[in-house]
N, CA, C and O atoms as a MOPAC input file, in Angstrom:
PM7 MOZYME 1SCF
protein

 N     95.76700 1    75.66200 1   129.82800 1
 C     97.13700 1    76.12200 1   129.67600 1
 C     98.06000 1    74.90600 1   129.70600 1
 O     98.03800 1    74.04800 1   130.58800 1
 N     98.85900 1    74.92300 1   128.67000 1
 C     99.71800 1    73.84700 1   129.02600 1
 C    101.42600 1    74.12400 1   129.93400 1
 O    102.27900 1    74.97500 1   129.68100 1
 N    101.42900 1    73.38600 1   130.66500 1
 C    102.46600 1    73.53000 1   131.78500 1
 C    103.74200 1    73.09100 1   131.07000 1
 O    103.67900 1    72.08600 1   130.36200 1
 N    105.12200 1    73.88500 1   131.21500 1
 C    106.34100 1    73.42700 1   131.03100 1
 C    106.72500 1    73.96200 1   132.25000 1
 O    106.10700 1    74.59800 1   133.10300 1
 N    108.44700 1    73.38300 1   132.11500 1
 C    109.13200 1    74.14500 1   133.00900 1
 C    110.43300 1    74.51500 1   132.47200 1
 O    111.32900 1    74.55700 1   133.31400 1
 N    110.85100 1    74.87800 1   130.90800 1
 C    111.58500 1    75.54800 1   130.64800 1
 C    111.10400 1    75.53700 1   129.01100 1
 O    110.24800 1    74.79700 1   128.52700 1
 N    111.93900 1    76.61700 1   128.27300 1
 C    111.75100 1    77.03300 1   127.10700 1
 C    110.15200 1    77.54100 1   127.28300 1
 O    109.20000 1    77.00600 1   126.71500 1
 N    110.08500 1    78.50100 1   128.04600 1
 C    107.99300 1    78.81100 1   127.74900 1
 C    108.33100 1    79.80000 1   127.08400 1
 O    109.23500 1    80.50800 1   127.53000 1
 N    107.66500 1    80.14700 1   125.75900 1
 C    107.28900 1    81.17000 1   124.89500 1
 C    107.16200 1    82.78800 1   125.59800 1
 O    107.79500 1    83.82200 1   125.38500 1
 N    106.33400 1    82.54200 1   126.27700 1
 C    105.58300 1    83.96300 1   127.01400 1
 C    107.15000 1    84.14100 1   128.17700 1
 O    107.55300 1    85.24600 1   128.53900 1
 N    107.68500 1    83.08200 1   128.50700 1
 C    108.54000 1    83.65200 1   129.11100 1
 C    109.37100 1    84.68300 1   129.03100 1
 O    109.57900 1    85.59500 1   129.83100 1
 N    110.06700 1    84.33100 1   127.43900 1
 C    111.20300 1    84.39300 1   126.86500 1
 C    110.38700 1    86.25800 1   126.25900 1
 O    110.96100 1    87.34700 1   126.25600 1
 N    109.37200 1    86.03000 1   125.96300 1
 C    108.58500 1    87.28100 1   125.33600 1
 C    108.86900 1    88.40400 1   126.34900 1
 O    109.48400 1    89.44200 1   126.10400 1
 N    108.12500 1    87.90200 1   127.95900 1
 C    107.94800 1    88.80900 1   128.73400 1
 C    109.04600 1    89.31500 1   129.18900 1
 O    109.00100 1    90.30400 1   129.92000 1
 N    110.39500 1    88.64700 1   128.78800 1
 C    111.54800 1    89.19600 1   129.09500 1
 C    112.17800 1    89.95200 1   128.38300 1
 O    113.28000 1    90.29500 1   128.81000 1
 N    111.69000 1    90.52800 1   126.94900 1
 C    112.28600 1    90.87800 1   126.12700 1
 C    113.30600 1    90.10900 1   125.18500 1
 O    114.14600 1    90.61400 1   124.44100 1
 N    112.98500 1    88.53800 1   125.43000 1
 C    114.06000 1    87.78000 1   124.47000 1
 C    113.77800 1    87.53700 1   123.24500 1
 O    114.52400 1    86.82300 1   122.57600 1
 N    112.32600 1    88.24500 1   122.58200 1
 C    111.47900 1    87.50500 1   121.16300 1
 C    110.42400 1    88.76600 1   121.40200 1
 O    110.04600 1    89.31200 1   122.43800 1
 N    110.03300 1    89.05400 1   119.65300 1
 C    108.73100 1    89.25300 1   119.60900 1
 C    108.01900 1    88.42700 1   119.67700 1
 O    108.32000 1    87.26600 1   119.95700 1
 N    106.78300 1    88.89200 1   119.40800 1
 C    105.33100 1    88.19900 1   119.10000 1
 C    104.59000 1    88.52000 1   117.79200 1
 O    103.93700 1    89.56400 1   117.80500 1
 N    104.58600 1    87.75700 1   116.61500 1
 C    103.44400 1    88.28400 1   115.93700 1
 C    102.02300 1    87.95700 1   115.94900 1
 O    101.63600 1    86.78900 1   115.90800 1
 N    101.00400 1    89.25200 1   116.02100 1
 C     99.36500 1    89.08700 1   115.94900 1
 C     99.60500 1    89.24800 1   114.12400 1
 O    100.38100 1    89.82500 1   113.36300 1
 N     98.59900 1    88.48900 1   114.05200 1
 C     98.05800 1    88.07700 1   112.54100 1
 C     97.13100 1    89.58900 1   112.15300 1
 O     97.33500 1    90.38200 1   111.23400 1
 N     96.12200 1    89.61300 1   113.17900 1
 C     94.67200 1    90.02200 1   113.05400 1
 C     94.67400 1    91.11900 1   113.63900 1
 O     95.70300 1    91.69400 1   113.99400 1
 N     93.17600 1    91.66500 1   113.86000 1
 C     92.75600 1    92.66200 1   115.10000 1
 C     92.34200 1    91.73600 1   115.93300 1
 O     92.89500 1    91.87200 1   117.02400 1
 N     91.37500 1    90.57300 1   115.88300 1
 C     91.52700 1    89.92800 1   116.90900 1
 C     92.54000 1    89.04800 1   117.85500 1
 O     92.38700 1    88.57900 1   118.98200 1
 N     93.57700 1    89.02100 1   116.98300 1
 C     94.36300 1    88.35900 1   117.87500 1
 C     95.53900 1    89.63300 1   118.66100 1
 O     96.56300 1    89.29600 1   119.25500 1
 N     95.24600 1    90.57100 1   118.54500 1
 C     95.78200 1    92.02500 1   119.01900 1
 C     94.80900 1    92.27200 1   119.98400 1
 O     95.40000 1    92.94700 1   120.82600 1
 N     93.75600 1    92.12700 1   120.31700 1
 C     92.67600 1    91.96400 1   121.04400 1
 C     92.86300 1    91.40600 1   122.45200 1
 O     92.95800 1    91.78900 1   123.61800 1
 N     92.86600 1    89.98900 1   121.51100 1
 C     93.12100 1    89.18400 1   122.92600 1
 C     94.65700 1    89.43300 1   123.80300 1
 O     94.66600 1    89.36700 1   125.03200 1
 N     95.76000 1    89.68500 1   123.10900 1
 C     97.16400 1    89.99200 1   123.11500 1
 C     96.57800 1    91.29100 1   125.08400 1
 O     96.78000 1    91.32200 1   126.29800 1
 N     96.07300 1    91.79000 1   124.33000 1
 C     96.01200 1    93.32400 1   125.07000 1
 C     94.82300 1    92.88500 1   126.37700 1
 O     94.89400 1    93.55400 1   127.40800 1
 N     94.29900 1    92.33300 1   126.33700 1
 C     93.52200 1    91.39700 1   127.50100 1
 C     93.90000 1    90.57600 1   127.90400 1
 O     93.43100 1    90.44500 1   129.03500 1
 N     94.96300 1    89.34500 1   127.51000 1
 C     95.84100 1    88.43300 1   128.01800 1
 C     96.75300 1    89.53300 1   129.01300 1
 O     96.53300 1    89.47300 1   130.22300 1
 N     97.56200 1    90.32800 1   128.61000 1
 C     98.59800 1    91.07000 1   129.44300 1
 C     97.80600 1    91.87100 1   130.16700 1
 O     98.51300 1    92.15100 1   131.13500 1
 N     96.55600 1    92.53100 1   130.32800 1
 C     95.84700 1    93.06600 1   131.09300 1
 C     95.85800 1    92.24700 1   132.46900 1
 O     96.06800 1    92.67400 1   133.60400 1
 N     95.53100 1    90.77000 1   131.98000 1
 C     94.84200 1    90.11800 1   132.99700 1
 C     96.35500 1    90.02600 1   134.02800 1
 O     96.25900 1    90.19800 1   135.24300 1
 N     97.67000 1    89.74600 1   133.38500 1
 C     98.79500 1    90.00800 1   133.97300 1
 C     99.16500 1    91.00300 1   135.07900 1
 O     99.86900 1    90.71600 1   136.04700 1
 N     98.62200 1    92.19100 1   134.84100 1
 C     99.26300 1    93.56900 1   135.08900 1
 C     99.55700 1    94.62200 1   134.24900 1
 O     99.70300 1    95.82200 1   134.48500 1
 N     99.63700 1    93.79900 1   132.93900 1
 C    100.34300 1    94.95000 1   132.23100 1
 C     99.71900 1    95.77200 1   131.27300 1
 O     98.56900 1    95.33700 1   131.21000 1
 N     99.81700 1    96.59500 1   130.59100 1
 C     98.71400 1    97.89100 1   130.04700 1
 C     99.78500 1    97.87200 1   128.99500 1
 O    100.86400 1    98.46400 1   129.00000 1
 N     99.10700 1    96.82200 1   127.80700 1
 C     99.50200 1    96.61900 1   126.13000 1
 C     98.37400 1    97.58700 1   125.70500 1
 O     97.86400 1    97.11700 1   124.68800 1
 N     97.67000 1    98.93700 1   126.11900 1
 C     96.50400 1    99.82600 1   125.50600 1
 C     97.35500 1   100.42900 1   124.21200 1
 O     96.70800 1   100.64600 1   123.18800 1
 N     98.29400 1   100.61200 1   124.21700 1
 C     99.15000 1   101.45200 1   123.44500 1
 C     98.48200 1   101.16800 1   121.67800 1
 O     98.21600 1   101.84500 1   120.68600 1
 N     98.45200 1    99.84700 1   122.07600 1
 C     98.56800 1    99.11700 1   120.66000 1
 C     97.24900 1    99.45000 1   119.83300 1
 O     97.09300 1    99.50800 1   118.61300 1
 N     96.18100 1    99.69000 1   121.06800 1
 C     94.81600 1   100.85700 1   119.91200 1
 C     95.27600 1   101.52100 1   119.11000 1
 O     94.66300 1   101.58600 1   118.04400 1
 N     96.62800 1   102.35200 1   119.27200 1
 C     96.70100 1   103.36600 1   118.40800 1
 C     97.59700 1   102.71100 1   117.55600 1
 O     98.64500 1   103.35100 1   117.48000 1
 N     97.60000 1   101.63700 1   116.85100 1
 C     98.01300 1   101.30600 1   115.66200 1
 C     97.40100 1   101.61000 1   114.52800 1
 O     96.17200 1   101.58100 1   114.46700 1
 N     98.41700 1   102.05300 1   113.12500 1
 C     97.05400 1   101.90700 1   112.17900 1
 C     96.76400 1   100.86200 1   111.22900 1
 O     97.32200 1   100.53700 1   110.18100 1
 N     95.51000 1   100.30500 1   111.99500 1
 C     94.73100 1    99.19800 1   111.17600 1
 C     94.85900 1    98.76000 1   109.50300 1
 O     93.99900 1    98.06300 1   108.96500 1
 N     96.14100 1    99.31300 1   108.73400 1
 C     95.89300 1    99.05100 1   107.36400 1
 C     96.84000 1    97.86300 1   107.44800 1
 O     97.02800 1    97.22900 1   106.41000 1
 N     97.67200 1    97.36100 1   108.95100 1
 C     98.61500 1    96.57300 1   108.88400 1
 C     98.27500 1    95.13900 1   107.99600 1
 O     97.17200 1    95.00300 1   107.46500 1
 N     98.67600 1    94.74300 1   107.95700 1
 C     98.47000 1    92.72000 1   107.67400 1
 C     98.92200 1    92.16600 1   108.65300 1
 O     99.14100 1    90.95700 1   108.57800 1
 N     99.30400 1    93.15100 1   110.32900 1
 C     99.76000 1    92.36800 1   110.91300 1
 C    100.25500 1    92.92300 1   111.91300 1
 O    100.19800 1    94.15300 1   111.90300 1
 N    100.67400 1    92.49300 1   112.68400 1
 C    101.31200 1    93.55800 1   114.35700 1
 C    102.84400 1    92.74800 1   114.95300 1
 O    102.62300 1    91.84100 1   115.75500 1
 N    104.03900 1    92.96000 1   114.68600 1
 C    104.90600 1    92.59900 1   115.06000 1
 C    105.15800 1    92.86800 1   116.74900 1
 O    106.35800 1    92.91000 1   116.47900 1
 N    105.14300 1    92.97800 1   117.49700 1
 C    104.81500 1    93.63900 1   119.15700 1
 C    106.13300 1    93.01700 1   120.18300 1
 O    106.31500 1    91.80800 1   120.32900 1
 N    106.88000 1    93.94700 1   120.75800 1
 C    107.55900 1    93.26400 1   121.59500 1
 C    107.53900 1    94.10100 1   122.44900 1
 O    107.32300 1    95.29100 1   122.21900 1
 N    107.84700 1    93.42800 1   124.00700 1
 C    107.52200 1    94.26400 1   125.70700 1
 C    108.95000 1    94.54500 1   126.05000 1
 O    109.82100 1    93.67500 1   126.05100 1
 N    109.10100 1    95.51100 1   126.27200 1
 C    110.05900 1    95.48100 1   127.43300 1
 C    109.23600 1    96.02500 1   128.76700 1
 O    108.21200 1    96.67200 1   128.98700 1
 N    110.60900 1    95.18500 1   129.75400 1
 C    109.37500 1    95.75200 1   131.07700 1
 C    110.03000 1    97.23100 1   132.03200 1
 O    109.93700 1    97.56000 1   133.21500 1
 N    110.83400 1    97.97400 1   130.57700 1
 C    111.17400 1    99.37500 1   131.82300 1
 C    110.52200 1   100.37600 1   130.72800 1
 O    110.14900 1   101.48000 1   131.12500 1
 N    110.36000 1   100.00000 1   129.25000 1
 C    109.73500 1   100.31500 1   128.79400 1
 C    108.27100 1   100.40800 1   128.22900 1
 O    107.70700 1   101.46900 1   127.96100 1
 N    107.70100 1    99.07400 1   128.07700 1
 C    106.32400 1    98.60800 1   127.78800 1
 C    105.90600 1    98.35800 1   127.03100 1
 O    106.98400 1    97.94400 1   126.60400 1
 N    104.90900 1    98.03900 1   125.84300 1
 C    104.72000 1    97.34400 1   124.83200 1
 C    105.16900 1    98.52600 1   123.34300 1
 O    105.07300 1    99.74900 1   123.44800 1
 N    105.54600 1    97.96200 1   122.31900 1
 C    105.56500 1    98.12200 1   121.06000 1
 C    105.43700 1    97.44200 1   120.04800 1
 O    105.51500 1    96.21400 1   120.00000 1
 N    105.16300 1    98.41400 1   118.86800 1
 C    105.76700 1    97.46000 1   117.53300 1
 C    106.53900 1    97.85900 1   116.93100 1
 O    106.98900 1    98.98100 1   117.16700 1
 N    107.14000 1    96.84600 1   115.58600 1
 C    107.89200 1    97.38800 1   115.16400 1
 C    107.78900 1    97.66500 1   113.58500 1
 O    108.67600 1    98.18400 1   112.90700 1
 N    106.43800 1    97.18500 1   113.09100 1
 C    106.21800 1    97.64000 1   111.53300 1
 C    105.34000 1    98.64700 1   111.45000 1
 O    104.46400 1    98.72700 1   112.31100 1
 N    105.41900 1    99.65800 1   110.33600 1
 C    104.30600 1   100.47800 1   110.32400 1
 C    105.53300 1   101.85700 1   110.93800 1
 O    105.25000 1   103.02200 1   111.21600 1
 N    106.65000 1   101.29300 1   110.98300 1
 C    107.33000 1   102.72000 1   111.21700 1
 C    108.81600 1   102.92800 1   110.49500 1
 O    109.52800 1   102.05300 1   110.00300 1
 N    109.05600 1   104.32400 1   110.58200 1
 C    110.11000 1   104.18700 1   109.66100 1
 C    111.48000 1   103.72300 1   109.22200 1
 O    112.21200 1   104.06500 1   108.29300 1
 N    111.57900 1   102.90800 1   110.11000 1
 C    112.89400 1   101.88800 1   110.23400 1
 C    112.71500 1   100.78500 1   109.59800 1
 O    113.62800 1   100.32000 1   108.91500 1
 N    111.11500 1    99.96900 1   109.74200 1
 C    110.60700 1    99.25500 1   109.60500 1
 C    109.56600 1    99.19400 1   109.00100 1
 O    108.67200 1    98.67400 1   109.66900 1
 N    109.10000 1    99.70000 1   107.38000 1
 C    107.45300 1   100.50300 1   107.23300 1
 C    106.82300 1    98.74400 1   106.93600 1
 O    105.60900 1    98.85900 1   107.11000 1
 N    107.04700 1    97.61800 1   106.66900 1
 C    107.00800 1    96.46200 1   106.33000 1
 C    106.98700 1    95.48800 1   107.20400 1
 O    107.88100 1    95.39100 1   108.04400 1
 N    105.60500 1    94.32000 1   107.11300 1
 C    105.62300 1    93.34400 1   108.14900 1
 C    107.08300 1    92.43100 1   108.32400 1
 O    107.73200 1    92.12800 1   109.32600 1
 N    107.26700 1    92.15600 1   106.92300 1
 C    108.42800 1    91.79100 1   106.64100 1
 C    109.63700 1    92.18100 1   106.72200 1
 O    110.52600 1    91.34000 1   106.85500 1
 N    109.88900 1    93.36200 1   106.66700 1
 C    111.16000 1    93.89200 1   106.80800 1
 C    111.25700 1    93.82100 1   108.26700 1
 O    112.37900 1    93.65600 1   108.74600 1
 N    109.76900 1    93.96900 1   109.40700 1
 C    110.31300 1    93.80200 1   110.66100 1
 C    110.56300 1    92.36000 1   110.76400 1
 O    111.57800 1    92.13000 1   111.42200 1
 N    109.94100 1    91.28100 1   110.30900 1
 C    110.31500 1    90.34400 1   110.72300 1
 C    111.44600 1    89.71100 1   110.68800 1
 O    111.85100 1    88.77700 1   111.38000 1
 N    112.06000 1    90.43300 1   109.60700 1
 C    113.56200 1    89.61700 1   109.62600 1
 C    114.36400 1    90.58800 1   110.34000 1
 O    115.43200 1    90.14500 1   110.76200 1
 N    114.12100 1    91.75400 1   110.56700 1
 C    114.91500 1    92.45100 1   111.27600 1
 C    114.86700 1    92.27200 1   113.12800 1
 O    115.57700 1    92.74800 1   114.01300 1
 N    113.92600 1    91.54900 1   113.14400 1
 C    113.57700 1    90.93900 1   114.40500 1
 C    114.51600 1    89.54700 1   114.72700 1
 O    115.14000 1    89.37900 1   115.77500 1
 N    114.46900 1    88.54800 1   113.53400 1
 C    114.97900 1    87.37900 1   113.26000 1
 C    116.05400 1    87.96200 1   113.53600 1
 O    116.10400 1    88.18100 1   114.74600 1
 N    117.10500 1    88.38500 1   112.89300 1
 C    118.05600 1    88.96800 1   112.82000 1
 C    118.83000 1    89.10400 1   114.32900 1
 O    119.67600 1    88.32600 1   114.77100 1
 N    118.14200 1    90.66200 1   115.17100 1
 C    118.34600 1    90.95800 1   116.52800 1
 C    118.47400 1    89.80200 1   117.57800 1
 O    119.33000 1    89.79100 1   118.46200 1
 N    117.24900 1    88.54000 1   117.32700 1
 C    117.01700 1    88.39700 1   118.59000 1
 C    117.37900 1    86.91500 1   118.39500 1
 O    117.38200 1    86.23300 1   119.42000 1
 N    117.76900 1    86.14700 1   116.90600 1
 C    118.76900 1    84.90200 1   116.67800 1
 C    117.28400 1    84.04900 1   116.52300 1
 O    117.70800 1    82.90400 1   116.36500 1
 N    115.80300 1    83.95400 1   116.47800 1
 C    114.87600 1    83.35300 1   116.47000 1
 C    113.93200 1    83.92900 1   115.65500 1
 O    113.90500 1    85.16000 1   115.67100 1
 N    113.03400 1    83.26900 1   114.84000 1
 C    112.06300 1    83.94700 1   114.35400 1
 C    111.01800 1    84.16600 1   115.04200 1
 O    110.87700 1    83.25000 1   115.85300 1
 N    109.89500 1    85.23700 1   115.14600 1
 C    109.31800 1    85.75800 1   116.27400 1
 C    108.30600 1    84.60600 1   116.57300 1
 O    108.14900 1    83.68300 1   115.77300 1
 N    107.59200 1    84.69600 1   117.81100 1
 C    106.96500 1    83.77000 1   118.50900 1
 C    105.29100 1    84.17000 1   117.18900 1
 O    105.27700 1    85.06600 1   116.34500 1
 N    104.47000 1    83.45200 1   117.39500 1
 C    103.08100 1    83.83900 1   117.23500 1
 C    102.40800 1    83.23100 1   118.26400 1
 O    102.74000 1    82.40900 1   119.11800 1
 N    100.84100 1    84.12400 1   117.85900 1
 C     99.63200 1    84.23300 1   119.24400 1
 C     99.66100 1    83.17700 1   120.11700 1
 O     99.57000 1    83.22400 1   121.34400 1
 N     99.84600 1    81.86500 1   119.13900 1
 C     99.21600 1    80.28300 1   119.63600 1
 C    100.81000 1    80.04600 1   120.95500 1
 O    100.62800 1    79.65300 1   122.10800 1
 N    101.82400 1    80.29800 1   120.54000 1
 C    102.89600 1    80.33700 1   121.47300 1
 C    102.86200 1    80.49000 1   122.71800 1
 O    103.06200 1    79.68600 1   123.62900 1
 N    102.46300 1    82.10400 1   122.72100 1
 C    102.12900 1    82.88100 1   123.88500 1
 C    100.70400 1    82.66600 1   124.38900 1
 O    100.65700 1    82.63200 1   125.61800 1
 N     99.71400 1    82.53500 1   123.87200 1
 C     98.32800 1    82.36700 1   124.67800 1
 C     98.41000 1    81.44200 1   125.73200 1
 O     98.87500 1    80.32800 1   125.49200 1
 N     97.99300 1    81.76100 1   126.97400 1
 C     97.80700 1    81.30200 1   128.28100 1
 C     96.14600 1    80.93600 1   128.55100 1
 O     95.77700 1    80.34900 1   129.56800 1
 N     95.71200 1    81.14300 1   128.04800 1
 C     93.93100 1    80.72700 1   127.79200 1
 C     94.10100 1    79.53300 1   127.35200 1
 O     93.12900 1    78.84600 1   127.03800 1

């Protein structure tokens, strides 16, 4: 793991300040076993459907994990991503950001 002590990725994530994009199923995988090992129960995200190219995912912590493509606001990896860009003034984090392994 590499150590900072400000601007950390996973920080800014776990606070709700940024998504995260997973590429893959495996990197949705590890996503959901990384936050396991945390505390937190990202299970939700099984029930995605797999035709994505991709998993846009952001936590809140009174609410709990989501995404945001693949639904009808958002049916597009792309349309979430800029609509993410947009909200949150950054373009979303990816896996390599956030991984703590």
């Amino acid at each position: 793991m590499r150590l900072r002590t400000w601007n950390v990725p996973l920080v800014t994530f776990l606070s709700g300040g940024n998504t995260v994009l997973l590429k893959d199923d495996e990197e949705i995988e590890a996503f959901i076993k990384m936050m396991a090992s945390l505390g937190i129960d990202s299970s939700v995200l099984n029930r995605r459907d797999n035709k994505f190219p991709g998993l846009l995912v952001e936590f809140n912590n009174g609410k709990g994990t989501t995404w945001w493509n693949g639904t009808k606001s958002y049916p597009t990896i792309g349309s979430a991503i800029q609509a993410s860009t947009e909200w949150f003034g950054i373009a979303p984090f990816n896996w390599t950001d956030i991984n703590i392994a």
